[in-house]
N, C-alpha and C positions, 0 to 999 in steps of 0.2 A: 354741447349736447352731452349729457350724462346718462353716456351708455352701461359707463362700469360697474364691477359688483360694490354694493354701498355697504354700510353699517350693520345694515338688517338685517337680523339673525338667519330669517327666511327671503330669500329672491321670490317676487310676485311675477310669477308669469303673463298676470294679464297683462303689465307694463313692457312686459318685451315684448307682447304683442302689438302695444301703441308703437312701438318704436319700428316692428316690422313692418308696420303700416306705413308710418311715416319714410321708410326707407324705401318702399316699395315704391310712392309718391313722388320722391326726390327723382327715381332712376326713369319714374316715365315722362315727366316733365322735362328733364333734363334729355330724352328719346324723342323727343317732340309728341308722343301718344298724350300727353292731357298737359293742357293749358294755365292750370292754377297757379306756377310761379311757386312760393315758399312756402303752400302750405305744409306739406314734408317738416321741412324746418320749425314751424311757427308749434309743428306738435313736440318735436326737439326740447323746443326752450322750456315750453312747459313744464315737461318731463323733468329737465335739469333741476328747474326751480325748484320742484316739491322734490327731487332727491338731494339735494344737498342740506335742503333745508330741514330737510325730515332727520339727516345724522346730524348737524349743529345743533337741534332741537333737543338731542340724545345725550350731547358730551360737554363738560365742564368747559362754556363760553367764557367764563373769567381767565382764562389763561390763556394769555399770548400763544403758550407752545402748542397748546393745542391748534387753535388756528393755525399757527403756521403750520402744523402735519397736515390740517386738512389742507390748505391751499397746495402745499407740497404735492400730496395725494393726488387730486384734480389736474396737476400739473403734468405728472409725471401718466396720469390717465391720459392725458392726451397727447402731449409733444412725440415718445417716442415713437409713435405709428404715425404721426405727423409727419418728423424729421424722415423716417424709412420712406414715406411718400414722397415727398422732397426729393433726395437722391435715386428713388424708381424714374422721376420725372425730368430730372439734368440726368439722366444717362440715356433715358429714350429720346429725350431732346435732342440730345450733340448726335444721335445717332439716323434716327428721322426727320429732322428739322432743325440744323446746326444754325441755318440764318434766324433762331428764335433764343439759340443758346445766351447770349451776351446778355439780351434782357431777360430775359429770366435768370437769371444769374446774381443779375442787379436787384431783384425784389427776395431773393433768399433771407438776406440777412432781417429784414422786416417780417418775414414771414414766420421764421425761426422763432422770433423777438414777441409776437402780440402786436407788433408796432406799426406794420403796415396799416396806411389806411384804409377800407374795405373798397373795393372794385369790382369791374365786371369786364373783366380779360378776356381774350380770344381762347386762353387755354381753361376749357373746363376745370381743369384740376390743380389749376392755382387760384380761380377762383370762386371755387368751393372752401380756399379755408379763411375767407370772412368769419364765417357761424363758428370758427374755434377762437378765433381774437375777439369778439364778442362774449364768450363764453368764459371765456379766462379770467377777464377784468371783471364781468360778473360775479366771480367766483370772489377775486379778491375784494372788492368791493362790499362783497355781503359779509364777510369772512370780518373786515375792518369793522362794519356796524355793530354786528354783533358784539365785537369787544369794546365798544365804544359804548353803545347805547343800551346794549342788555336784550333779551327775549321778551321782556314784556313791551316794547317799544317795537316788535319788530312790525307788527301788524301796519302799524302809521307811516312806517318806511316803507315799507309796499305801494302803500297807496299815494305815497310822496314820490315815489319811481314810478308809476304807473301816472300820475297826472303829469311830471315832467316831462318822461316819453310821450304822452299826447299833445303834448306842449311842440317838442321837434315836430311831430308828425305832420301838424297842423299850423308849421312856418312859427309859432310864439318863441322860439328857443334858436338863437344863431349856432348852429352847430360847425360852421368854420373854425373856431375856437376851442372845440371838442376833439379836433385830429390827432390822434390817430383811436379814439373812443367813439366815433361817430356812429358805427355798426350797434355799439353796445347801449347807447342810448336811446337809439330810435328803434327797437328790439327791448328795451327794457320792461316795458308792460307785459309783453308774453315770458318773460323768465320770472317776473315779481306776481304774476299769478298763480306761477306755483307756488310761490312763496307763502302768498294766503290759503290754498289749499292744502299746504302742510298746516298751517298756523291753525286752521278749522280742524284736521283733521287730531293733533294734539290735543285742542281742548274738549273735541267728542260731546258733543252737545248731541245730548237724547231725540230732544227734537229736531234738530238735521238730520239727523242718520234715517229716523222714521220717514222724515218727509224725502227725501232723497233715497232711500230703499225700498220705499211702497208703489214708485213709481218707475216703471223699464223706461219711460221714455227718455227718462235722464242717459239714457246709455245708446239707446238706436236712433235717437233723433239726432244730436251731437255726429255721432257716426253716419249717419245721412247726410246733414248740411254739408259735413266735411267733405264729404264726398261731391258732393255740389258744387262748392270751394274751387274743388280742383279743375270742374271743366271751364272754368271761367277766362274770360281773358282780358288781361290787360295792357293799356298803352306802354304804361313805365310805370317806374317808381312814384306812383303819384297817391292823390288821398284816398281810392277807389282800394289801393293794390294793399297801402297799408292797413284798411277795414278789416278787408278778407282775410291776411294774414293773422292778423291779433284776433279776429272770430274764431279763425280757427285751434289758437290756444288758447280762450277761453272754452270753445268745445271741450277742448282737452280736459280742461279742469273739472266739467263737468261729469268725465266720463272716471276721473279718476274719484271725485268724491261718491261718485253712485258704486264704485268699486270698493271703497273704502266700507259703505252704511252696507252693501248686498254684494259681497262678492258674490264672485260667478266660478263654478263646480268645473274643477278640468285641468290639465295640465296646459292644453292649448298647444300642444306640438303639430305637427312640426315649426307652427308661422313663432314661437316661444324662440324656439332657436335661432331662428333668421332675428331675430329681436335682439338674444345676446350678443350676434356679431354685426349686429348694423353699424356699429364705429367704422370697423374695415370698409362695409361696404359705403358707406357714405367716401370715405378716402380712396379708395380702391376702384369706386365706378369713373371717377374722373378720367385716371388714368387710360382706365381700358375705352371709356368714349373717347379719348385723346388719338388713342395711339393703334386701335384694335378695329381698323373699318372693313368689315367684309359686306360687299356690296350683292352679292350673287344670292341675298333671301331676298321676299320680300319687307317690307319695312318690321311689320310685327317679329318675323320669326332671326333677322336680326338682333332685333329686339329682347327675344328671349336668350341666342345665343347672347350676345354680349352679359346679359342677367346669370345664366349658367355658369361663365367665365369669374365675374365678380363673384361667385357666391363661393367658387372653388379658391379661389386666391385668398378670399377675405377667410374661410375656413381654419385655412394654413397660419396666417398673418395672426388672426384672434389669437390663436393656441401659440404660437410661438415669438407672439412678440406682445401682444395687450398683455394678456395673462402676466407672463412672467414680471413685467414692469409694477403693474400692480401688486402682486405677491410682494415685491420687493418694497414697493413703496410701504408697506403695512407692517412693516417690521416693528419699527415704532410707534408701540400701541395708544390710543388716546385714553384721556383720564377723561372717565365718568361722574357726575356726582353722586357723593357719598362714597 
């Protein structure tokens, strides 16, 4: 999920607003208040695809170093507030739940790595970081094509990810054989849809932008299903669950290219802000559902305290641990062309 600051001369705060949403989605589903499963996430990946792909789009793809800075970048966007989440979690562990310490001990190293394969653990907040080893191989993944096959080819790779991932989805793809990439392939349609909607949004076709600017519903209707999305319920991991989810970062594409043809006038604070720190909060809500049960509200107003708590941690964590990583990682500037 690509929270960080990008390339972009200018930060869009409409998109930290998608992301404040989608973060919002993650903490209630994850509260038991709505039933949607990953749609949270599914708005994530979208986001990631058209941000990464929108600075690839910008910087001299013929050179190795340059991908390697971006994967670097990417990397170092997310490990470090990763790895701090990690060690928050083996010290509240051995301290609240030592008989849990050993095995989670044991999945560190995978976790660290990218390399674990994605699960569904008893501890919220180890298995929340599936959506960041997805995200990574992503990252590298796209990062390799592009040096491979160039920006004019990227479009057909999109839609060659995006038919493979419906390919697992829909049993045609043995994904045994895919471990420890299994997350990132059956996810791969909703990261490769931003990919197209950066790719549309570069070559700026007069007649998209018209047809997609002249009409709001591109932006409330999206935002409505999604919303619909979430109260829904499903068995499991099955072909019902995977729809909803990829709907819903198609939604997303759509709300980002009506953003693109008609922005919308406004700063959008405060939910702007909760958008730039959703990284924390997406890592940071685990924890505190882990380990933070105060039982004496009722269910909702639990609910908000625990929200209050993550919003104050994640605050702190943004500024003095995302930030400075990235600062750092940027030292080494990319070559653009010409």
């Amino acid at each position: 999920m690509d929270w960080g600051t990008t390339e972009l001369k200018e930060r869009d705060n409409f998109l930290d607003c998608l992301r404040a949403i989608a973060a919002f989605l993650v903490l209630a589903v994850h509260a038991g208040l709505l039933l949607g499963g990953g749609i949270g996430v599914s708005i994530f990946f979208c986001l990631s695809g058209y941000l990464i792909t929108t600075i690839l789009l910008r910087i001299d793809t013929s050179s190795p170093a340059n991908i390697g800075r971006i994967i670097f970048r990417r990397f170092m966007r997310i490990w470090p507030m990763m790895f701090v989440q990690i060690v928050a979690v083996t010290i509240l562990t051995a301290i609240e739940a030592p008989e849990l310490l050993a095995d989670y001990l044991r999945s560190v190293p995978g976790l660290l790595t990218f390399t674990s394969p994605a699960n569904l653990s008893y501890q919220l907040s180890r298995s929340i970081l599936w959506t960041l080893q997805a995200e990574f191989w992503f990252y590298v993944f796209l990062g390799v094509a592009f040096l491979i096959f160039g920006r004019r080819s990227l479009l057909a790779f999109a839609f060659v990810g995006i038919t493979f991932a419906w390919g697992a989805k829909l049993g045609f793809v043995n994904l045994s054989v895919y471990l420890p990439m299994r997350a990132t392939i059956l996810y791969l349609d909703q990261l490769m849809i931003g990919v197209v909607c950066a790719v549309a949004v570069q070559h700026d076709s007069k007649r998209l932008r018209r047809f997609l600017g002249s009409r709001s519903l591109f932006l409330w209707t999206p935002l409505a299903l999604i919303t619909v999305l979430s109260t829904l319920k499903f068995v499991g991991y099955d072909r019902p669950w995977f729809f909803s989810s990829s709907a819903a970062a198609y939604l997303t594409a759509l709300m980002i290219l009506h953003q693109w043809a008609r922005p919308l006038k406004g700063d959008y604070e405060p939910i702007a802000t909760l958008g730039r720190i959703s990284y924390s909060i997406y890592l940071m809500h685990g924890v505190v559902y882990d380990f933070v049960s105060w039982h004496i509200f009722p269910h909702a107003l639990q609910f908000l305290f625990h929200v209050g708590i993550i919003i104050l941690i994640s605050k702190v964590t943004y500024r003095w641990i995302e930030l400075p990583f990235v600062r750092w990682s940027k030292m080494a500037p990319l070559k653009y062309p010409g």
